[in-house]
GUDO-52730 format. One record per atom (N, C-alpha, C): residue in three letters; y, x, z. Coordinates in pm, whole numbers. Each point is the difference from the previous one (the first is absolute). Last residue first. Layout:
residues N
- ALA  Y  X  Z
...
***
This chain:
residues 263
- UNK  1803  2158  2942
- UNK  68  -83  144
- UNK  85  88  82
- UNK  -136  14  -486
- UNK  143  89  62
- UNK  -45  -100  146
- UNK  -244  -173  -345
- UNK  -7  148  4
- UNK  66  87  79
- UNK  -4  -440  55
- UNK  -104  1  12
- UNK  -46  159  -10
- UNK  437  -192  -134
- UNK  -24  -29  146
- UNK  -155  74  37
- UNK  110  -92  -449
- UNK  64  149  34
- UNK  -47  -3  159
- UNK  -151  -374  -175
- UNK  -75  72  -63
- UNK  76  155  36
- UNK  248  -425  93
- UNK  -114  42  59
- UNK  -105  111  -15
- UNK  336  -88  -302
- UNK  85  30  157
- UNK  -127  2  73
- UNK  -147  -120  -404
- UNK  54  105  -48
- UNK  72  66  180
- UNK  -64  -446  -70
- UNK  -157  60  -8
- UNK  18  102  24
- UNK  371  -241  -100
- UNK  3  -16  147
- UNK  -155  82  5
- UNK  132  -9  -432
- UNK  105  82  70
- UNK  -58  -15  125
- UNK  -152  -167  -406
- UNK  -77  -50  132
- UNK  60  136  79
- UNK  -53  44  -563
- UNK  108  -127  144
- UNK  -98  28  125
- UNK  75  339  -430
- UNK  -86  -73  50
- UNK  74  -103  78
- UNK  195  327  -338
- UNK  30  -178  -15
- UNK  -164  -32  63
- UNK  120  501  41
- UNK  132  -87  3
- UNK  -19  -156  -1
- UNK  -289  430  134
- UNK  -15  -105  -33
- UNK  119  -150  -27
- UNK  16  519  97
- UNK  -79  -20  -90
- UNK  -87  -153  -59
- UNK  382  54  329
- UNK  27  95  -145
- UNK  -182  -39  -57
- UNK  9  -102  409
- UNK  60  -178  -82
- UNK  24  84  -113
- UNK  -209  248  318
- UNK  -104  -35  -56
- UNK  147  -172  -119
- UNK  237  360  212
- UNK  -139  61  -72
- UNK  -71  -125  -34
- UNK  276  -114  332
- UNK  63  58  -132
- UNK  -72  43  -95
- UNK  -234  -95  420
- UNK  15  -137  -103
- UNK  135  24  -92
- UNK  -150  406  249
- UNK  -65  -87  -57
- UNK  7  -127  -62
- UNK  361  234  252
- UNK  -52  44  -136
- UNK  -121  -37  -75
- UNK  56  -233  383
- UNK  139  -1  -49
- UNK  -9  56  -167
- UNK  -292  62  359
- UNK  -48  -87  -43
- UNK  149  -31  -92
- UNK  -109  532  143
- UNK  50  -192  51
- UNK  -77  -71  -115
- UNK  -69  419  -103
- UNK  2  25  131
- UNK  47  -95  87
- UNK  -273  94  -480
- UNK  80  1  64
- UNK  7  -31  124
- UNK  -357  130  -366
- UNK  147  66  28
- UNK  76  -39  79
- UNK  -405  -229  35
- UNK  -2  123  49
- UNK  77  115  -43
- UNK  42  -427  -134
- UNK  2  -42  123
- UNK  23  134  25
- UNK  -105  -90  -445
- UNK  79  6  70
- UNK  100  30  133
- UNK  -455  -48  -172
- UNK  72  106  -48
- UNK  127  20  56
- UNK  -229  -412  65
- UNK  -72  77  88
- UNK  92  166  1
- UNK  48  -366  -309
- UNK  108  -46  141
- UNK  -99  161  92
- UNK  -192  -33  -439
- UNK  174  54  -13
- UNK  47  1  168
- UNK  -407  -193  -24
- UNK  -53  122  -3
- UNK  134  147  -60
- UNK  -12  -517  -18
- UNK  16  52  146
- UNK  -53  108  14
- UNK  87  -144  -438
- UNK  124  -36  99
- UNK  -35  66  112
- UNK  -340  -50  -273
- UNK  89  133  -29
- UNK  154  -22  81
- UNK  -352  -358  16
- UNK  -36  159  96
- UNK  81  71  -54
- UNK  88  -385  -160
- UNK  60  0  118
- UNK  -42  94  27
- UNK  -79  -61  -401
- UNK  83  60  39
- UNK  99  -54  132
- UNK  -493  -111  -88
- UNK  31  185  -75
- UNK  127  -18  31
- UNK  -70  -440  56
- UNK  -55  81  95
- UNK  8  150  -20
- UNK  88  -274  -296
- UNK  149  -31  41
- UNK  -88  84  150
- UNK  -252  -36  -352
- UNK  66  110  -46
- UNK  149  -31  88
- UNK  -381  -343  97
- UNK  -21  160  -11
- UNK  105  123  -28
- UNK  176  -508  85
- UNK  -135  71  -57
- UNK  -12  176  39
- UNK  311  -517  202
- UNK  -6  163  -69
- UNK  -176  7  -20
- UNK  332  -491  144
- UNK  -160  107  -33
- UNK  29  68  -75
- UNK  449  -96  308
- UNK  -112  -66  -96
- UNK  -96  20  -75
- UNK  246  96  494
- UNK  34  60  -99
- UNK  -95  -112  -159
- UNK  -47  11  566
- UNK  196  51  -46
- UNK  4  44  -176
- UNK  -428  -82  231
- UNK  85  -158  57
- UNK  125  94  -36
- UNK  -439  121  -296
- UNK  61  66  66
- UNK  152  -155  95
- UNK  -463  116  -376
- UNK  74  -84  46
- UNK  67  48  161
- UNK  -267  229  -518
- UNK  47  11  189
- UNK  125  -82  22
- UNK  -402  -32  -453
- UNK  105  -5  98
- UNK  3  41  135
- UNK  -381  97  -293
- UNK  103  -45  -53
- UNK  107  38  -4
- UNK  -342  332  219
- UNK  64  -132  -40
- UNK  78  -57  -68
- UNK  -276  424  140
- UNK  28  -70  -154
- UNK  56  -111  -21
- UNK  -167  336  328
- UNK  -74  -111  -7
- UNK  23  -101  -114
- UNK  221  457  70
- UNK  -150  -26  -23
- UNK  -61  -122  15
- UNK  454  -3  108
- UNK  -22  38  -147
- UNK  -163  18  -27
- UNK  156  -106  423
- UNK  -38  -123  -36
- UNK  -20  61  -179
- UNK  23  313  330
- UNK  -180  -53  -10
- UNK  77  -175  -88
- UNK  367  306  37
- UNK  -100  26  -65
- UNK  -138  -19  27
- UNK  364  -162  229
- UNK  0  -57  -145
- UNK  -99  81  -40
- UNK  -35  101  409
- UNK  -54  -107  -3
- UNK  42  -82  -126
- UNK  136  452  124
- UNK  -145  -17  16
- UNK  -58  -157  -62
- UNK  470  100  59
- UNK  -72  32  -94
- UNK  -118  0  -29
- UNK  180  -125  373
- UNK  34  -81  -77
- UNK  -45  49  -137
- UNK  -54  261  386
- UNK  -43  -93  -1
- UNK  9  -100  -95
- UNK  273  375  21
- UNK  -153  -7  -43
- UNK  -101  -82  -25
- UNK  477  -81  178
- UNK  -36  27  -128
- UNK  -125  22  -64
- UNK  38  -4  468
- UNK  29  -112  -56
- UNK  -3  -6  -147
- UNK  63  431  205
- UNK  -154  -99  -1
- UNK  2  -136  -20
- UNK  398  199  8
- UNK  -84  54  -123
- UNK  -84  -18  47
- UNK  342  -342  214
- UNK  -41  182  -47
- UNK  -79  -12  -97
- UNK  129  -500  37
- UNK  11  121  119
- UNK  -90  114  -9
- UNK  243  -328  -359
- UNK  -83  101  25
- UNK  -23  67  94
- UNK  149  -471  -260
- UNK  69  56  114
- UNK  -177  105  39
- UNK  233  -114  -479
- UNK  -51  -58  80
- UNK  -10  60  112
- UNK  263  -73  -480
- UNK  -50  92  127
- UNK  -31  -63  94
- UNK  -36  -135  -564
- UNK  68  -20  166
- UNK  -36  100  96
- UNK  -229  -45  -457
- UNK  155  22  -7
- UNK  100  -41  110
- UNK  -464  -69  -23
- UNK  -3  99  -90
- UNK  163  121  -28
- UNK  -280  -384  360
- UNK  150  25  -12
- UNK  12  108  -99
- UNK  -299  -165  390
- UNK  -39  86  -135
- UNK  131  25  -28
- UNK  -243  -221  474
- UNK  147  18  -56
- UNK  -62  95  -131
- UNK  -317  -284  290
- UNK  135  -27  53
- UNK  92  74  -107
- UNK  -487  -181  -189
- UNK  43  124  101
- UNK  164  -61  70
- UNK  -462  -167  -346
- UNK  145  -36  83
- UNK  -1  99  87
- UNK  -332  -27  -478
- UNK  19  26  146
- UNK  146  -33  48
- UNK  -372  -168  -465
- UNK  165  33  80
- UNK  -74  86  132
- UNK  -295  -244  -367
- UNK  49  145  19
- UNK  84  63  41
- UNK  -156  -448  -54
- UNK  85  21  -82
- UNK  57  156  31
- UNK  -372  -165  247
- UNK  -3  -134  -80
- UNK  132  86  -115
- UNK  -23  214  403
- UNK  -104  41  -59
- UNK  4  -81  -136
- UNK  316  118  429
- UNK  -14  -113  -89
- UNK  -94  17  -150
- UNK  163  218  527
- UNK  -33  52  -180
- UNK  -38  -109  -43
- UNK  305  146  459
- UNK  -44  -75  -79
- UNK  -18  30  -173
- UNK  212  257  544
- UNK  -4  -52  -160
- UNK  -140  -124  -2
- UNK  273  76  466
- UNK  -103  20  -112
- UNK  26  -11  -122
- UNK  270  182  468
- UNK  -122  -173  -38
- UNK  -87  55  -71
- UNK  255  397  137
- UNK  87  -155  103
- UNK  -70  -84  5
- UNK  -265  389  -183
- UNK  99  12  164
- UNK  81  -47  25
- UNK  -399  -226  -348
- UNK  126  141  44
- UNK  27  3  95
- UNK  -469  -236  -243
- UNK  137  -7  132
- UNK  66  116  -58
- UNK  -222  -318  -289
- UNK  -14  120  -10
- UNK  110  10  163
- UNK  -338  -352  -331
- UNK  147  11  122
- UNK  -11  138  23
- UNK  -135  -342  -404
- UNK  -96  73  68
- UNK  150  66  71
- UNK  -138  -471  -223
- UNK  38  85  14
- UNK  -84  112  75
- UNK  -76  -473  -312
- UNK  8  63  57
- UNK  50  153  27
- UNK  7  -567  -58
- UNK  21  117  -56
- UNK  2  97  51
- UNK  -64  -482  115
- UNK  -97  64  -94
- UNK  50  120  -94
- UNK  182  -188  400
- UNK  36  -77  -124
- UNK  -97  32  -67
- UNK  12  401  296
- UNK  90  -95  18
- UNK  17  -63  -100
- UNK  -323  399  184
- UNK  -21  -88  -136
- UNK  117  -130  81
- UNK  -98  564  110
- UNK  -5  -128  20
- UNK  27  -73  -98
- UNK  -125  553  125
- UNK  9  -113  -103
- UNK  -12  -186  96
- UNK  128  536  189
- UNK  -65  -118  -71
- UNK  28  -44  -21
- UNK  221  151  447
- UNK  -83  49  -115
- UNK  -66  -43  -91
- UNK  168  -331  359
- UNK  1  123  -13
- UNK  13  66  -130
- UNK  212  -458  326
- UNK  -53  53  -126
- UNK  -61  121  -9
- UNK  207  -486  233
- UNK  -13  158  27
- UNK  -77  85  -75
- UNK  258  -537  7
- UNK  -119  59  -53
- UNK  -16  145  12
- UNK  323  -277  91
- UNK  -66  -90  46
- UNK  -139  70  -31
- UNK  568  158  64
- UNK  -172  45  -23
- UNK  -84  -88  47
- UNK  561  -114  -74
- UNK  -134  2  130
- UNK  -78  52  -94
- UNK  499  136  -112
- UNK  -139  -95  -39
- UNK  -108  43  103
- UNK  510  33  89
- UNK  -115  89  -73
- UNK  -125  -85  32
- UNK  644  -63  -54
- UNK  -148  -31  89
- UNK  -146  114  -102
- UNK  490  -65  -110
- UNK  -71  202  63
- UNK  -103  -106  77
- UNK  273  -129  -417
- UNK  -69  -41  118
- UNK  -64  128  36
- UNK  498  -75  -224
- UNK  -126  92  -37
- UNK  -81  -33  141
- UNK  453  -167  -80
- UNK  -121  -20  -117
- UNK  -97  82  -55
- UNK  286  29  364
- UNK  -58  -130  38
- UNK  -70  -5  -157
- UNK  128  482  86
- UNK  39  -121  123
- UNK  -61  -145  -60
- UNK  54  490  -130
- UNK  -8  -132  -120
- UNK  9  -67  103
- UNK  -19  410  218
- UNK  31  30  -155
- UNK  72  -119  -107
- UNK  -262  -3  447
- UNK  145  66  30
- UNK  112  -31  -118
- UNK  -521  -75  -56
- UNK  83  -118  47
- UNK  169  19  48
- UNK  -272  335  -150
- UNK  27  -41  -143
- UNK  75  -159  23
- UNK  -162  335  360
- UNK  84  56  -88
- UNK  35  -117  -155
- UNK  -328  -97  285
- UNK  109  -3  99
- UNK  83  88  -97
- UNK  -362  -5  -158
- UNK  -4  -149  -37
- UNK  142  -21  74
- UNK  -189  454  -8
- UNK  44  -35  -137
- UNK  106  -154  34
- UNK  -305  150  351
- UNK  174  31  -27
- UNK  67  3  -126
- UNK  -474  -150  51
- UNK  116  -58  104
- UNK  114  53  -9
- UNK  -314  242  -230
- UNK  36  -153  -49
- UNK  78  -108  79
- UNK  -189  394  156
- UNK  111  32  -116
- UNK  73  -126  -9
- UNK  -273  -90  355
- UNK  -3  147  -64
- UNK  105  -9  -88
- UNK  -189  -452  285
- UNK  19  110  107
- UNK  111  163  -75
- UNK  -185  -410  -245
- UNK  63  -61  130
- UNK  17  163  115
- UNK  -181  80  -480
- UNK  126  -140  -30
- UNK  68  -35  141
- UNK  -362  315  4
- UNK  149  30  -109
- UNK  111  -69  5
- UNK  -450  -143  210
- UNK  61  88  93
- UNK  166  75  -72
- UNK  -298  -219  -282
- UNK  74  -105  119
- UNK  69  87  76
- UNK  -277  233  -290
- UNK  139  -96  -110
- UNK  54  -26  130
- UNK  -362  198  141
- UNK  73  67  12
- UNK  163  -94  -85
- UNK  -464  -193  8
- UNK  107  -22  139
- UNK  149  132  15
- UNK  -144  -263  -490
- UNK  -48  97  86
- UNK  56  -11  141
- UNK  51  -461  -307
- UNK  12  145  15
- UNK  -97  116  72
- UNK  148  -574  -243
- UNK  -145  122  14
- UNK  72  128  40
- UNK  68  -549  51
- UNK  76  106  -68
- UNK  -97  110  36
- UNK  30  -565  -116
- UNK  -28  89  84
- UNK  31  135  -88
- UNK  283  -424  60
- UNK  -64  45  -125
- UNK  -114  126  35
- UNK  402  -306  171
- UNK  -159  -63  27
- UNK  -132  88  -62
- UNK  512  83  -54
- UNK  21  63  166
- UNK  -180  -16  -55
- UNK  287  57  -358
- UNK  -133  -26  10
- UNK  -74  6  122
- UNK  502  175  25
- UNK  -126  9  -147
- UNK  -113  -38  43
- UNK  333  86  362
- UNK  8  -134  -60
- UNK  -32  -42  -116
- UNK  -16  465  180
- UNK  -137  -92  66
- UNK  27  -143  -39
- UNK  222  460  -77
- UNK  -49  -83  -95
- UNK  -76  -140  27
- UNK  -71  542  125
- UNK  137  -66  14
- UNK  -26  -105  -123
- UNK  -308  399  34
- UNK  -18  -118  75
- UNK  104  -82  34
- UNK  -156  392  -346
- UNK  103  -109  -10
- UNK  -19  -96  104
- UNK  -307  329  -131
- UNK  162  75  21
- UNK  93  -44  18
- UNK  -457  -251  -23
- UNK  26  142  36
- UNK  83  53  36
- UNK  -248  -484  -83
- UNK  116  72  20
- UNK  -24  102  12
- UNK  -222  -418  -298
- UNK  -53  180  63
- UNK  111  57  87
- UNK  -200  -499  -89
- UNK  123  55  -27
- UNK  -24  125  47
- UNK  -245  -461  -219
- UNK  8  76  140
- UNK  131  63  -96
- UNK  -167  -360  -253
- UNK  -147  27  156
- UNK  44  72  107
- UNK  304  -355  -372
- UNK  20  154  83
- UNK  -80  22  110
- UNK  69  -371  -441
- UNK  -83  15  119
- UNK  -10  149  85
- UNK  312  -299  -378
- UNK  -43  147  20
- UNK  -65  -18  162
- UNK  348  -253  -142
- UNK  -88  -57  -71
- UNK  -116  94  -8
- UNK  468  149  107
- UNK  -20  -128  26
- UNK  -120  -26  -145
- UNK  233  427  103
- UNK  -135  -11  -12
- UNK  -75  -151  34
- UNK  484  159  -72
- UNK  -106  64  -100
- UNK  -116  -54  11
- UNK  346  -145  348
- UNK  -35  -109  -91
- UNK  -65  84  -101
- UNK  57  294  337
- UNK  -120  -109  15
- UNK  -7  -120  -74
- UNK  255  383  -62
- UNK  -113  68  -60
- UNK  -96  -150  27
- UNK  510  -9  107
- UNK  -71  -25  -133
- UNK  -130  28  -22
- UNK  107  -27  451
- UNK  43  -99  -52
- UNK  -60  7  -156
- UNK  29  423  184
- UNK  -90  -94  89
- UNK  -34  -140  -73
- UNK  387  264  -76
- UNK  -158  78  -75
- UNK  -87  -78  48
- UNK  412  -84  232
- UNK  5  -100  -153
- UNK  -90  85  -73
- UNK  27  132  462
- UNK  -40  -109  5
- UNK  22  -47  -157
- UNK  -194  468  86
- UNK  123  -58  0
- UNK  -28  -105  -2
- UNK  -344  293  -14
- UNK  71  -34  89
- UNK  127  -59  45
- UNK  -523  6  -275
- UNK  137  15  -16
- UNK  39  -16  121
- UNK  -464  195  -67
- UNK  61  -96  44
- UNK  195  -8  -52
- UNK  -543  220  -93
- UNK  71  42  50
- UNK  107  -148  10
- UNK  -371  -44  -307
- UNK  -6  129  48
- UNK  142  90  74
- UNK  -368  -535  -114
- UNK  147  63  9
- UNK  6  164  37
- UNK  -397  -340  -253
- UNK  72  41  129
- UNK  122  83  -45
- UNK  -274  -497  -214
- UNK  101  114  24
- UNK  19  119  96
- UNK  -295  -401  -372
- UNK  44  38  141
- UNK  50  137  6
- UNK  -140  -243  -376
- UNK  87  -127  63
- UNK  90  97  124
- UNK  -347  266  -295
- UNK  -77  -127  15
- UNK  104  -116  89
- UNK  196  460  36
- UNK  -156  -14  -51
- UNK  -21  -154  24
- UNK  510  367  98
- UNK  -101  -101  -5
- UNK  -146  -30  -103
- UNK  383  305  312
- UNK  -153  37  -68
- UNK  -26  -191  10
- UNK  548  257  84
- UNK  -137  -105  24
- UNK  -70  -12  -75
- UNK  426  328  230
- UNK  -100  -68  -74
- UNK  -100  -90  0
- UNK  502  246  99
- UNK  -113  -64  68
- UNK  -90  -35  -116
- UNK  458  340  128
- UNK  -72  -53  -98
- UNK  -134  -42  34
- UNK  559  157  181
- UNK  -181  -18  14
- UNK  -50  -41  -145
- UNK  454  209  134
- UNK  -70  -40  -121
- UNK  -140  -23  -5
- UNK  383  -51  306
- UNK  -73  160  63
- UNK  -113  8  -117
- UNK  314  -354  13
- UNK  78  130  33
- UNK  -69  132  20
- UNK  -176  -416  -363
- UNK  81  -46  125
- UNK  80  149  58
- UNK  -299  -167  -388
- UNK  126  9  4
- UNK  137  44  78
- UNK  -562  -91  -123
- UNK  132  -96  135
- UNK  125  25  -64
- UNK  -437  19  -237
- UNK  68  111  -8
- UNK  109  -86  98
- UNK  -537  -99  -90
- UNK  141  -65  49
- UNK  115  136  13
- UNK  -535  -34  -252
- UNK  91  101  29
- UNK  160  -112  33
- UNK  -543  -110  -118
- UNK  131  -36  -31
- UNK  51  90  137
- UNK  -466  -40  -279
- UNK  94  47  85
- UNK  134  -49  11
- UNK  -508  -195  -157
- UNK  151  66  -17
- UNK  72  41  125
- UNK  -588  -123  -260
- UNK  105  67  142
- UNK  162  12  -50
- UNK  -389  -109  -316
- UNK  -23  -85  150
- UNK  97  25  90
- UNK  212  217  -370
- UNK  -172  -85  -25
- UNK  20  -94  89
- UNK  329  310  6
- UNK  -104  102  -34
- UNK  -167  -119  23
- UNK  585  42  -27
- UNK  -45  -125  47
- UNK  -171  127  -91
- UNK  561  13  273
- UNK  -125  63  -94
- UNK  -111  -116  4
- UNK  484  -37  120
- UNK  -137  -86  15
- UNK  -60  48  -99
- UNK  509  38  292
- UNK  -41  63  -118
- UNK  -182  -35  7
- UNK  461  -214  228
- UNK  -103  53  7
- UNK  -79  7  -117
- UNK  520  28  274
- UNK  -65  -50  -118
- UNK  -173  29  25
- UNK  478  -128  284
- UNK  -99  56  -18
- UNK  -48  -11  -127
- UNK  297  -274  169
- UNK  55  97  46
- UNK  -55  161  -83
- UNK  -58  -471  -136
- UNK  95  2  30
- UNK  115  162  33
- UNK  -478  -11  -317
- UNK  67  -45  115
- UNK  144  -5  21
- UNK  -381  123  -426
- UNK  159  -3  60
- UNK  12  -96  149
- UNK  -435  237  -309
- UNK  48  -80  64
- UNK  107  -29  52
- UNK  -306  283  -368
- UNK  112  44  102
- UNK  41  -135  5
- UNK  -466  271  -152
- UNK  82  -131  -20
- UNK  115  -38  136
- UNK  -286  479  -207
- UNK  15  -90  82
- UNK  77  -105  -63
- UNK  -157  488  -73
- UNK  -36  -96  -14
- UNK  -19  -113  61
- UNK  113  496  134
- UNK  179  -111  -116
- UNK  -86  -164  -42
- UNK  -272  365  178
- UNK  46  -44  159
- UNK  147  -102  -74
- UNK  -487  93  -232
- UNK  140  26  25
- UNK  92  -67  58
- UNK  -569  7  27
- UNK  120  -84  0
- UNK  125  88  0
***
């Protein structure tokens, strides 16, 4: 599936883009919104699951008259537990480490940082876990996945249409890099998805990248890595790294990402 082959849906706010691969479609919700989530939904045979959550109250609103008529089996949260007035009845699937993310870790202060940020039109409630999850393959709606923990939640491989979901890609965005093992890490893991050959990488801040958008994120972070170790602030680093990358976005990624090198 080319990641351009799609049927583009216009929303009010939002748009959603609907690969469509047989028995199975994808549909890709591009919000629109401030922190450029991006949600998805695996549908098969009528039925639906969801892959992460909108958080704004008018993303919310539009994605749920989208799916009026659409039987929704479950809901995967991961990186995204903010949102809870989406599909409050709807059961929801995470890892215990996801939860612990969402109500206790990162993800909590993300959610307190973004409620500071946007104030009333951004729900910082967090979706109840009705369903606790591990390692492996599970079958939601009659479709099935396979769960991968990380050290906040989890990815997700979607076998049926050859995808995987991760938290951040961004071929052409900076993303938030704590150090050079972090980097490694990240590289490590586009490149088992290049050997594995997938399609698509569905990503909640960006819209389905392929393979060759994975190759040049590792040369990015294997540049950000170079970098780093000429210089001597984080200052000159994110000078350095915006010269050689003049028209990426995600400036606020970029501040974090020096932070991380220069603590």
């Amino acid at each position: 599936m080319n990641k351009n082959t799609f049927t583009a849906v216009k929303l009010a706010k939002g748009e959603v883009n609907v690969y469509d691969f047989g028995t199975v479609k994808l549909h890709a919700y591009k919000t629109n919104d401030f922190i450029d989530n991006e949600v998805f939904i695996v549908e098969k045979s009528g039925k639906a699951v969801i892959l992460e959550s909108p958080c704004f109250f008018d993303n919310i609103e539009e994605l749920t008259a989208y799916l009026n008529g659409v039987e929704v089996a479950g809901m995967l949260v991961a990186y995204h537990g903010a949102g809870a007035a989406f599909l409050p009845d709807v059961p929801k699937y995470a890892t215990q480490n996801a939860v612990e993310y969402s109500e206790n870790g990162g993800g909590k202060a993300l959610i307190t940082n973004f409620t500071n940020a946007f104030g009333a039109i951004f729900d910082n409630s967090v979706h109840q876990i009705t369903n606790v999850i591990g390692e492996g393959k599970i079958n939601i709606g009659g479709i099935d996945f396979v769960i991968h923990q990380t050290a906040e939640a989890f990815d997700v491989e979607i076998p049926e249409i050859n995808a995987v979901y991760t938290h951040m890609l961004g071929h052409d965005c900076h993303s938030i890099v704590a150090g050079a093992g972090h980097a490694d890490a990240i590289i490590a893991q586009l490149r088992d998805y290049i050997a594995k050959g997938y399609d698509l990488i569905l990503t909640s801040h960006y819209t389905p990248e392929d393979l060759k958008d994975a190759q040049t994120k590792i040369d990015y972070l294997e540049t950000l890595k170079g970098i780093a170790e000429k210089c001597s602030d984080a200052a000159d680093f994110k000078a350095e790294v915006e010269k050689q990358y003049p028209n990426y976005s995600g400036g606020n990624y970029l501040d974090m990402t020096a932070g991380f090198f220069f603590a």
